[in-house]
Structure formats: C-alpha cells, structure tokens
C-alpha positions as a Markdown table, in Angstrom:
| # | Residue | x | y | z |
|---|---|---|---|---|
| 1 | Unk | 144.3 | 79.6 | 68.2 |
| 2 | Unk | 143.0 | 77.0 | 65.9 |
| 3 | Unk | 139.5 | 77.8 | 67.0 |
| 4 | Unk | 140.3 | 81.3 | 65.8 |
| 5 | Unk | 141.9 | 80.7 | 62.5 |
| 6 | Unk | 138.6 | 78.4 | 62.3 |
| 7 | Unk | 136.2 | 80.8 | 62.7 |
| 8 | Unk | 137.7 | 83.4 | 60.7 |
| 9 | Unk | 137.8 | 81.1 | 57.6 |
| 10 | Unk | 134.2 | 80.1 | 58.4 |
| 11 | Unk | 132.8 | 83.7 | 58.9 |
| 12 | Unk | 134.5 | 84.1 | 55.5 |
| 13 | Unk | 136.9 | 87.1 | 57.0 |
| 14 | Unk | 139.8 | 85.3 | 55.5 |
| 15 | Unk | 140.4 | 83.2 | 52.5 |
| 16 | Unk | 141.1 | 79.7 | 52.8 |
| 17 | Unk | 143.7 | 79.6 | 49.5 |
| 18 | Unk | 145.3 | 82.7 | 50.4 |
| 19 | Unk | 145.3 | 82.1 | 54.4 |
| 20 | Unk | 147.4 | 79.0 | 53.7 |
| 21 | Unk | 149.5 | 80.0 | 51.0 |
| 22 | Unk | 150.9 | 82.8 | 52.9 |
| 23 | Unk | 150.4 | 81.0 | 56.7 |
| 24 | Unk | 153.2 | 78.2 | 54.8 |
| 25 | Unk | 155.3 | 81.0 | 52.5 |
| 26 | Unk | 156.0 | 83.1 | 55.9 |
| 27 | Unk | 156.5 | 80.5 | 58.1 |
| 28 | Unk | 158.6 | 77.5 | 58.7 |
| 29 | Unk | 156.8 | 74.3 | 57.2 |
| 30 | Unk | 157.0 | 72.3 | 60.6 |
| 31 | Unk | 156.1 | 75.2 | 62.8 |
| 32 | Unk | 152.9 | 75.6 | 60.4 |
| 33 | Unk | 152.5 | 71.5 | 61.0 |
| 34 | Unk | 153.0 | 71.7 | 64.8 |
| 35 | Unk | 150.6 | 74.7 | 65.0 |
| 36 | Unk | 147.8 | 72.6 | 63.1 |
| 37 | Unk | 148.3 | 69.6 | 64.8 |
| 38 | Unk | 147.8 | 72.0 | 68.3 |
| 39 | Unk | 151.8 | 71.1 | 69.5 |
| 40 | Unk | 153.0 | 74.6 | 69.1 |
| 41 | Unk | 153.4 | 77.5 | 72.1 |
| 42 | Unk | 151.5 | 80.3 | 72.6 |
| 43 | Unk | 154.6 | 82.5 | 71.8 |
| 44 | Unk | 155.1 | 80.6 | 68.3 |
| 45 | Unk | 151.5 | 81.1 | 67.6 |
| 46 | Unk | 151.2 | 84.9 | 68.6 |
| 47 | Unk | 154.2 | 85.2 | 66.0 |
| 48 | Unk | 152.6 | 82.8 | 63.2 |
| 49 | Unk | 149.7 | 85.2 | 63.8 |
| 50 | Unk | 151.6 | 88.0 | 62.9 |
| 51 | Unk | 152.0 | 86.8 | 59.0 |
| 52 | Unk | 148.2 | 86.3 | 58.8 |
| 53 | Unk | 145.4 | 88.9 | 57.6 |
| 54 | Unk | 145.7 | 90.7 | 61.7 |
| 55 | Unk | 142.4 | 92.5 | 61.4 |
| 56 | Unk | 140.3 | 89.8 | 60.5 |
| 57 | Unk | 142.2 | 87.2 | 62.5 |
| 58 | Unk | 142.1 | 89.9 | 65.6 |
| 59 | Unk | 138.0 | 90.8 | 64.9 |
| 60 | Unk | 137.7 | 86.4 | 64.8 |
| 61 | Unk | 139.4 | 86.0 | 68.3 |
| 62 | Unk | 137.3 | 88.6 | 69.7 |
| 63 | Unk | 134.7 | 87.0 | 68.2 |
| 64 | Unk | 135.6 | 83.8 | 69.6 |
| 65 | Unk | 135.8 | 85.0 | 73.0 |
| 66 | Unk | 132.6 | 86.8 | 73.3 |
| 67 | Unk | 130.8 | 83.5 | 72.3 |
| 68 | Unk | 132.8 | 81.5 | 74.2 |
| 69 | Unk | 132.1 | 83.7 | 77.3 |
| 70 | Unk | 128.8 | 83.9 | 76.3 |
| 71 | Unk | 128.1 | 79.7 | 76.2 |
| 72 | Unk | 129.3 | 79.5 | 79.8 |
| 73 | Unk | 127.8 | 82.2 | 81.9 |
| 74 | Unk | 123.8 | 80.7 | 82.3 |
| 75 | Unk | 120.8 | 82.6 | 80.6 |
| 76 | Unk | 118.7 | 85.2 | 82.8 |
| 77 | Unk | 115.6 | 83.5 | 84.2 |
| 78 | Unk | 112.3 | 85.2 | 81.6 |
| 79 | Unk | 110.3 | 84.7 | 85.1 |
| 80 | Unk | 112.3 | 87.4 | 86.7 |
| 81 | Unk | 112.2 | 87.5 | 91.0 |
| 82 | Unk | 108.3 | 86.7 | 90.6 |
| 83 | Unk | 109.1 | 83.4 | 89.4 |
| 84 | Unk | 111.2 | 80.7 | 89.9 |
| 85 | Unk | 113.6 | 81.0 | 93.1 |
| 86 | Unk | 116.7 | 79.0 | 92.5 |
| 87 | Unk | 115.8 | 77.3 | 89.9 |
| 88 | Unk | 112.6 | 76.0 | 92.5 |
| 89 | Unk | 109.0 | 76.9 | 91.3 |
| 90 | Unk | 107.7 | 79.5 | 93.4 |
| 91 | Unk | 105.2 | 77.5 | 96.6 |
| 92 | Unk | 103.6 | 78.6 | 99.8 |
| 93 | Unk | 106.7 | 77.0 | 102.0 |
| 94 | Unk | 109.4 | 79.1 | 99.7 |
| 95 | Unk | 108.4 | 82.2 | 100.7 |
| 96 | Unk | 106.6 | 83.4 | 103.8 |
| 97 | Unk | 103.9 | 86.0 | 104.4 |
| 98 | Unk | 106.4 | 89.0 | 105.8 |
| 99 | Unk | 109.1 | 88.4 | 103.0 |
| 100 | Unk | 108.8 | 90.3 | 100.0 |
| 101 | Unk | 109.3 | 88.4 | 96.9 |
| 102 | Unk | 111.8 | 90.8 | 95.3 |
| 103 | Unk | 113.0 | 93.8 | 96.0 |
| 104 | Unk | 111.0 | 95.8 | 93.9 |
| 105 | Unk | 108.1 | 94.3 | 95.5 |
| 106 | Unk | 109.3 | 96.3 | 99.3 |
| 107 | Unk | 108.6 | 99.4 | 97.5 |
| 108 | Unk | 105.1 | 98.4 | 96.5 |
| 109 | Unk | 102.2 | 99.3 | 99.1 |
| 110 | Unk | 100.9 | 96.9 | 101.8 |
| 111 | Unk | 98.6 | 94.2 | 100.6 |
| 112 | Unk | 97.4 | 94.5 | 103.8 |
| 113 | Unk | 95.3 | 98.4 | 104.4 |
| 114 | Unk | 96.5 | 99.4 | 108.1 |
| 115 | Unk | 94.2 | 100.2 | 110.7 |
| 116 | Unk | 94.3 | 104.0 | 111.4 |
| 117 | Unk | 95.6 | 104.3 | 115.6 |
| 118 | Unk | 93.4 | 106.2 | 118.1 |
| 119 | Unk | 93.0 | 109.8 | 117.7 |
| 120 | Unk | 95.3 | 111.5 | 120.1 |
C-alpha cells in the first residue's frame, strides 16, 4: 500500500499536507508509524485506507496495478510471425520449405503454380 499512497501523492490526486494530517488525526500514531515503516497487515491497512481521500486513493491502486501488470508481461514482437521466431532471427534451417511461416500465410496462395492433371 505504500506504493499506492506513493503514487497518488505523486500523480498529485491527493495532497501531501492534507493526506497526512488526516492519515495521523484518524488513526492511531503507531499504527500510522508501522504502516510507513511497511510492518502493518493488510487488514490494518485496508482500514487506514478507509480515513483517506477513497476515490483518489482507489483510482491510484488501480493505477498501480495496471502498470505494474503492464512492466511484467513482455512487449509484442513489431516483426510479427514474419520475423523473429522465438526471439531467433528468421534463417533457412528455422523454417522449412512445406511449413508456413504463420498462419495467415496458409491462407495465402501457393508460391508454387500447380501443374494442371491430364484431361479426363
């Protein structure tokens, strides 16, 4: 929750002067202490959380998360399935002739013209 109560002072969604003065008027001062210093419980917190601005403080955790989220799950590839294959540049050994190289690419036509068959 401290990385929350960060980012909503830093986004400027809360006052720092007025955050604190009522985070210490509504609360305990050694719960307030333990919360900063990252020793307090989740169930502490969520009530601490309560005597805070809830909209801003609820908009900065979901803020939080979706950046948080967003920093561990790895960036698309720009080269698409026509580029690199596992992180591997593309070579003659990574893909062979009868495999397409994506799967849009089976829906393409044949590089190759067929021969018409005999006339029957």
């Amino acid at each position: 929750m401290d990385a929350v109560m960060l980012r909503a002072l830093d986004s400027g969604r809360v006052a720092g002067a007025d955050f604190f003065t009522r985070l210490f008027a509504a609360n305990r001062l050694g719960d307030v202490l333990a919360f900063l210093d990252g020793d307090s419980r989740p169930p502490r917190e969520f009530v601490m959380g309560l005597t805070t601005p809830v909209a801003a403080m609820s908009l900065s955790t979901a803020d939080h998360l979706w950046y948080s989220l967003r920093s561990r799950v790895p960036a698309p590839s720009r080269e698409g399935c026509h580029g690199a294959v596992g992180g591997q540049p593309l070579s003659v050994r990574t893909l062979s002739a009868r495999e397409p190289r994506c799967p849009s690419a089976s829906r393409r036509a044949s590089p190759v013209p067929r021969q018409p068959g005999p006339a029957v």
